[in-house]
Structure formats: structure tokens, C-alpha cells
N, C-alpha and C positions, 0 to 999 in steps of 0.2 A: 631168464625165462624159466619157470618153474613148470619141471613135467607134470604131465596131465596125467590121470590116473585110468586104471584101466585098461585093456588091450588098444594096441594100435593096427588099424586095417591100412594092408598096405597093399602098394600094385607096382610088380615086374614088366614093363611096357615094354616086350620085345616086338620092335620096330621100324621097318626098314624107312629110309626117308623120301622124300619126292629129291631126287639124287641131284645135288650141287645146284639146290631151288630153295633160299632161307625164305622166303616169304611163305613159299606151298609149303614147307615144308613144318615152317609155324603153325599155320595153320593146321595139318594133319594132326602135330602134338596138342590145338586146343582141342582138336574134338578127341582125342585120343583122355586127355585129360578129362574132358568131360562125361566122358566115359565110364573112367574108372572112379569119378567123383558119385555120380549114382547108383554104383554098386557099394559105397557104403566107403572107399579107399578113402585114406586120410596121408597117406603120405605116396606118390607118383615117380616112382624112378624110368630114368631112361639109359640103356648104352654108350656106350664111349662115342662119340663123334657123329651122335643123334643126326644134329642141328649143323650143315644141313647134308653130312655124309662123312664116312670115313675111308679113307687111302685103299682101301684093300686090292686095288690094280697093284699092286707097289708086289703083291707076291707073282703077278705075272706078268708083267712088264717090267723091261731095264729100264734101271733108274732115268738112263740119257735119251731114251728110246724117246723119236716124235712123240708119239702116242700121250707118255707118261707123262714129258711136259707140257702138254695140250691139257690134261686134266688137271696137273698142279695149278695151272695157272689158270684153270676153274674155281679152283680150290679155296685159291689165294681172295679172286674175287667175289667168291659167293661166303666167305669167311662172318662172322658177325661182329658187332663191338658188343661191350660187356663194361655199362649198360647201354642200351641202342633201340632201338624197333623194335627187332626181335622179343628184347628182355622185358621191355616195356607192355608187348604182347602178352607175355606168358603169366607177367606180374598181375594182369588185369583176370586171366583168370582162374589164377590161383586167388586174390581175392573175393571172388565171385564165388568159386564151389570151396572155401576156406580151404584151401588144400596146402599142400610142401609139395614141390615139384625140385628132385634133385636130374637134373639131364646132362647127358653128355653135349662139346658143341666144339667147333673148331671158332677161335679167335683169332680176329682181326687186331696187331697191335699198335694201332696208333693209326688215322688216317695217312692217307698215300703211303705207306709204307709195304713192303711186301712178305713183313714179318710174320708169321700165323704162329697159333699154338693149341696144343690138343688139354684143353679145359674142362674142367666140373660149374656151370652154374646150380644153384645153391636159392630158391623163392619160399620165402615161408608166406603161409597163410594171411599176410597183413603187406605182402606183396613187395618187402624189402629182398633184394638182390643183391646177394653177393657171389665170388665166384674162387678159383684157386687154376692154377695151369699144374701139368701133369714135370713132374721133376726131371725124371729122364725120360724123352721118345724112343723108344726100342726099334733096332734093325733100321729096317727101310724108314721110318720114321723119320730118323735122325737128318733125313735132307729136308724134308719140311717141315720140321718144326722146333722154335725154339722149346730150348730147357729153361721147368719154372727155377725158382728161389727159394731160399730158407722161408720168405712168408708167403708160400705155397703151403708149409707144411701148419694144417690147420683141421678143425672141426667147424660145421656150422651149427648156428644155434636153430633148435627149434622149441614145438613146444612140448618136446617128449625128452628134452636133454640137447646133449651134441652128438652131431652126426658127423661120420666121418665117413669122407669120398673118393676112393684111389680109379686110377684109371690102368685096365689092362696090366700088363708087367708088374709093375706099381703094390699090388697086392701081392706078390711073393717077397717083397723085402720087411723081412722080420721087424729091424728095426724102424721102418715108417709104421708098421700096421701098431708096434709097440708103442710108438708114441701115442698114436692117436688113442692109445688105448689110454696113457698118460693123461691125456687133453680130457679124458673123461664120455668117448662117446658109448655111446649104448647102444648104438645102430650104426653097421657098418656098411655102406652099397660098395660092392665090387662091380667096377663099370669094365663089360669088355665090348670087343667091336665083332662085327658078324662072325667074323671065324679068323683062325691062324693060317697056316702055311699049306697044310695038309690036313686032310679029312682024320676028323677024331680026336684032333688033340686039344681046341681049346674046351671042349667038356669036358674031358680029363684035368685037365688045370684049372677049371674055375671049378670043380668040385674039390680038388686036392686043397686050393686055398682058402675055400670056402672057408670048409671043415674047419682046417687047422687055425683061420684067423678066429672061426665063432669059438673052440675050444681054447686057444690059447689066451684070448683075449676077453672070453665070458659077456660075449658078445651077439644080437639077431644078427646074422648076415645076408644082403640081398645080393644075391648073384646074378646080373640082369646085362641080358648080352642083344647086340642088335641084329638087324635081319636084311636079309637084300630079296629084291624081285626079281623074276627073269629078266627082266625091263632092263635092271642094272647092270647085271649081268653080261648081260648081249652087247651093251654099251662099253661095257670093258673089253671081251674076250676079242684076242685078233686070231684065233685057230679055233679049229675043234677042239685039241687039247684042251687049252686053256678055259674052254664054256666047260667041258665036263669035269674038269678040276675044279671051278666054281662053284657048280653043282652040289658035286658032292661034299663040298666042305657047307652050303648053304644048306644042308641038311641035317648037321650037328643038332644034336637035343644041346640045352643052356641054358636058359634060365632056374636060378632055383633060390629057397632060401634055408638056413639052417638055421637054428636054435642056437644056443647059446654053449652046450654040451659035443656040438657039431651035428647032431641027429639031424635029417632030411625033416622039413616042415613042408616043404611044397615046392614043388618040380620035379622032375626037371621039364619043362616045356622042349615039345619037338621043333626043328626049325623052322625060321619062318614067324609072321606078324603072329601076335596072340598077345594075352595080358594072365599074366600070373597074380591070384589072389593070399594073399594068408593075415591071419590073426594074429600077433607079436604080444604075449605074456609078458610085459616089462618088467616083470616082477622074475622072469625066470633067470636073469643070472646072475639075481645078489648071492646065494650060496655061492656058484662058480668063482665069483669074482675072489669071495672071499678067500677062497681056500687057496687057489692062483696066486693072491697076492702075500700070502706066507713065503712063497720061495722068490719074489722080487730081490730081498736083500740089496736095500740100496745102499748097505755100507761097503759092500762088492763090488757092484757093477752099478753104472749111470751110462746115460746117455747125455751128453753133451748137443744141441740142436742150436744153427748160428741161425737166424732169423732178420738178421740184418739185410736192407733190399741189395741187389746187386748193383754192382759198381758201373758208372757209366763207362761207355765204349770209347767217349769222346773223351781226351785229357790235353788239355791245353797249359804245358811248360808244365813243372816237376816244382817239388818243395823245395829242391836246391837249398841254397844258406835259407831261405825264409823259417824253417821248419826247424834249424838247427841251432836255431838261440829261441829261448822264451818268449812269449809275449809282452813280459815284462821287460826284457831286460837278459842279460847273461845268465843262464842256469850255473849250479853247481854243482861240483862231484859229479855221481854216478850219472843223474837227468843230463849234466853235458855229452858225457860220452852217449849217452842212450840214445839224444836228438842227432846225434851226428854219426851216428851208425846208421840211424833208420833213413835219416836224410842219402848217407850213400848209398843206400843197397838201394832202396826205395824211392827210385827217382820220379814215376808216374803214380805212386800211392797218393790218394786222396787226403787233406790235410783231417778228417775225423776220423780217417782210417787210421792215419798214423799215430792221434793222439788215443786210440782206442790200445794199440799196438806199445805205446810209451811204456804203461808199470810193468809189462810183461816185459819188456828192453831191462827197466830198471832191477826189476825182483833179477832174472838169469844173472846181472852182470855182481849183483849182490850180491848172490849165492855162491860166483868164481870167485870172487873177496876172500869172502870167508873162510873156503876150502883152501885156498892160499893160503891164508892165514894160520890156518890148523894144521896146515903140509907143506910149509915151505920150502921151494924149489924141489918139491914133488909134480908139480901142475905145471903142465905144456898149455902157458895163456892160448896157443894158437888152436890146437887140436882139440883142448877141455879134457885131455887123458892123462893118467898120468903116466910120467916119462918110464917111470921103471915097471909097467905094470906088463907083463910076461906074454900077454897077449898083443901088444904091441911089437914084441919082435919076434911073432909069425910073420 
């Protein structure tokens, strides 16, 4: 998809949702969408866990507490599929006001199942959907929601380039925000959820990362955090404490977006529903990029990224002997020993995992040859050190 030329109008949909309701709450984002479609927006962001609400009882409620399990297991059910109804909704009217609609959303994985995961869906203008799950769930997270996969780590295509979508936490790890900077996006949404723990700090951190991901990465960044109602609110809080600890974190200013240099373009929005406008100069971070990618040096430093889907949970019998003779027939040399090492260690590894794992078996066991060879009965086969080397008899 070849970018389009010219500024992109875009809109930060700070939005709280019709809470643990995916149908109302669809709804609210079509008119929301269409909203910002007649103000001229061409690309529509939402929050972390938009569609149809995000955990945020999880900072005042224990985890085992009635309560908390009463809402997860709203959670669980009001969850979406990815594509579903929902998506299918949203696809209709992103084709309609030709828009990009990137939203937060909690997924459903797999029917009957009670797996959820805290996700980016991804609609461009022609109403194709795709999505990515968030890699690690932070803190309290971490009990409902699985962690995505290497092909989690992604950009979406649109028609201004690729866009790259982190959720919450997600946007302080250097090396994700680097890659996607690799993958080539031009626009980055940092997606947070109404607020952190305590009043004040996630405006503090989605400005600190903002910044540094549009300056490092020569990068638009759209900063776009979500919002709650008293409604929600009340429906959480089991004290007084608790409603004015809500309160006052629901009052956080958040939304914003910066340039490509990190300079402030617009925001920051005060707490609470509203819609963030700005104009994206695409043109404003080829100098940046340039000059950034002089100190890359990739004869230095790489990043290595495995991308392979994760391995099933389910493993029925081990590679045993099967794995430890060729398909053909009896291997030789080094591939024997290789198949029947991986065969013993690796008794539940997957048989493409292991033939992925083989030249890597074969090069190491090469390479102790060798150095044998060049240092005879210098090398301890068992340890890989060698025997007389002075740090071995600390």
C-alpha cells in the first residue's frame, strides 16, 4: 500500500465504554467514529481495552476478592472474537466514512474457552481487519490475560505506510518500540487504559514515552488513553476510599500527540470523554530518520526477533527414537549425535521445532571438533572449558 501524500488528519478518541456491554459499546465507538470522520479525521484511535472496558478494579480490589471475580468473569463474557460482530461492525463503518480505525479491545480466544487477551484491532479504510495481542500483561494483568507471541510483534498496513500499535507498558521497551521502527512505521499510537495506580503517573509516562519513542524513532506519536464515568466508577468502588482514589486518578490529563522531534503537537487532553484533533506532516521525519539511522550500526548491534507462533500446550508422546534416526534412514557423523541429543533433552519438543534446532545441534558440536582438534586434550568434552584454564580452579 503506497502512502498518500499530504498531511494526515487524525483523532485521539479519549473514551470511556458502555462498561463490560460489547454491543453498546460498539455502538458508542460507531458514532464516536463518525464523529471524528466529519471533522475531516482520517485515521481514529482508541485506548487500551476500549471494546468493551478495561480491568482497572484490578488497582482496588484483591485479586481473590468476590467482587474482582465477579467482574473477571464479566470480562471473560463480554470479551470479543477477532473477527466477530463486533469487528465486522466497525469494518462497516470504517468503509463507509473511508477511515483507519486502530482501537483497543479485550479478546475472546477461541469459543468456550475462558482464555482472554488484552489486543490492538487494526480496520483500514476498505474494511480489512487485522489485530495483534499485547506481549506481556503488566501487574495485576497478568491473572487475566494471556501473553501474545513473536507474531504479535508487527505493523499494520495502511494507506499512509505502517502503523505501529503498542499497548500500555508495551511502549517503554526500547527494543519493541525499535523494531517496529525496523518494520518501517511512520505512525506510532501508544494505547493506555484510563489511568495507573495512583493519581498522576500515567500522564507522566505516556508523555515521557511519547516523547522519547517520536524522538528516537523519528516517528508521529499518538498518545491516546481511555476514560471512565462516575457510572463505572461507583460500579467498582466498595468504600469511600476506593471511589475517591478512582476520582482522582479519572482526572489525569492524557491524551496527546508529538512530532516526530518529540515537540508537543496537541494535547494534552484533560480527563475524561473528549476527542483529540491534529494534522501529521508526513514529511516531517525524513530528516529525523536520517540522521538517527547513522548511529544504527548494524555491524554492532542486531536484534534478533523469533516470530514463530507459539507452541501448543497440548503434546501427545515425545520424539523418542522417532526423531533420532533420519527420515531416510540412519544419519551420520555429527547429524547422529545431533538427533540424539535433541531427542534426549527434548523429549516434548515439537518434531519442526526440533528439525529447526538440528544445524544449530550440528554447527556447536562442529565447532567442539575442531577446537579438539587444534587443542588436544586441552578440552573437557563435558564442560566445553578448558581443563587447564586458571579460572576453572577458582
Amino acid at each position: 500500500m503506497s502512502p498518500e501524500a499530504g498531511p494526515l488528519r487524525i483523532a485521539a478518541v479519549q473514551a470511556s465504554p458502555i462498561f463490560l456491554d460489547p454491543a453498546a459499546t460498539t455502538e458508542k465507538a460507531v458514532s464516536l467514529i463518525e464523529e471524528a470522520a466529519s471533522k475531516g479525521a482520517q485515521l481514529i484511535t482508541f485506548g487500551e481495552g476500549f471494546l468493551p472496558g478495561h480491568p482497572i478494579w484490578l488497582h482496588v480490589l484483591p485479586v481473590t476478592s468476590p467482587r474482582q471475580i465477579e467482574l473477571a468473569s464479566l470480562l471473560v463474557r463480554s470479551a470479543i472474537s477477532i473477527p466477530g460482530v463486533e469487528t465486522d461492525h466497525l469494518a462497516d463503518v470504517a468503509r463507509r466514512t473511508g477511515t483507519m480505525i486502530v482501537m483497543g479491545a479485550t479478546e475472546r480466544l477461541g469459543a468456550g474457552r475462558s482464555s482472554i487477551a488484552a489486543s490492538v484491532i487494526a480496520i483500514t479504510p476498505d474494511g480489512t481487519v487485522s489485530a495483534r495481542r499485547k506481549l506481556v500483561p503488566a501487574v495485576g494483568e497478568r491473572v487475566l490475560f494471556t501473553a501474545g507471541a513473536g507474531e504479535d510483534i508487527r505493523t499494520f498496513e495502511s494507506p499512509w505506510g505502517p502503523i505501529g500499535a503498542l499497548l500500555g507498558g508495551e511502549n517503554a521497551n526500547p527494543l519493541l518500540t525499535w523494531t517496529l521502527r525496523e518494520l518501517g512505521a511512520r505512525v506510532h499510537v501508544a494505547m493506555w487504559p484510563p489511568h495507573f495506580n495512583k493519581p498522576g503517573v500515567m500522564g507522566e509516562t505516556a508523555t515521557i514515552t511519547g516523547r522519547a519513542i517520536a524522538y528516537q524513532n523519528s516517528v508521529h506519536v499518538i498518545s491516546v488513553a481511555g476514560a471512565t464515568t462516575p457510572e463505572i466508577r461507583a460500579r467498582i468502588a466498595q468504600t469511600d476510599a476506593d471511589r475517591k482514589l478512582l476520582d482522582a486518578m479519572a482526572a489525569d490529563p492524557a491524551s496527546s500527540v508529538f512530532a516526530p522531534r518529540g515537540a508537543l503537537a496537541a494535547g494534552p487532553l484533560p480527563g475524561g470523554d473528549g476527542i483529540l484533533y491534529a494534522d501529521l506532516d508526513m514529511d516531517a521525519g525524513a530528516w529525523p530518520s536520517l540522521v538517527n539511522r547513522q548511529y544504527d550500526r548494524p555491524d554492532l548491534f542486531r536484534v534478533m526477533v523469533d516470530r514463530s507462533p507459539p507452541a501448543s500446550s497440548l503434546v501427545l508422546g515425545g520424539l523418542g527414537a522417532a526423531f533420532a534416526h533420519a527420515p531416510t534412514g540412519e544419519p551420520k557423523g555429527l547429524e547422529a549425535r545431533a538427533r540424539r541429543l535433541i531427542a534426549e533433552r527434548y523429549q516434548t519438543i515439537s518434531a519442526d521445532d526440533a528439525a529447526r534446532l538440528l544445524p544449530f545441534v550440528v554447527s556447536v558440536l562442529s565447532t567442539s571438533e575442531a577446537l579438539e582438534a587444534e587443542h588436544p586434550g586441552e578440552m573437557d568434552p563435558d564442560s566445553a572449558t578448558y581443563v587447564d584454564d586458571p579460572r576453572t580452579d577458582q
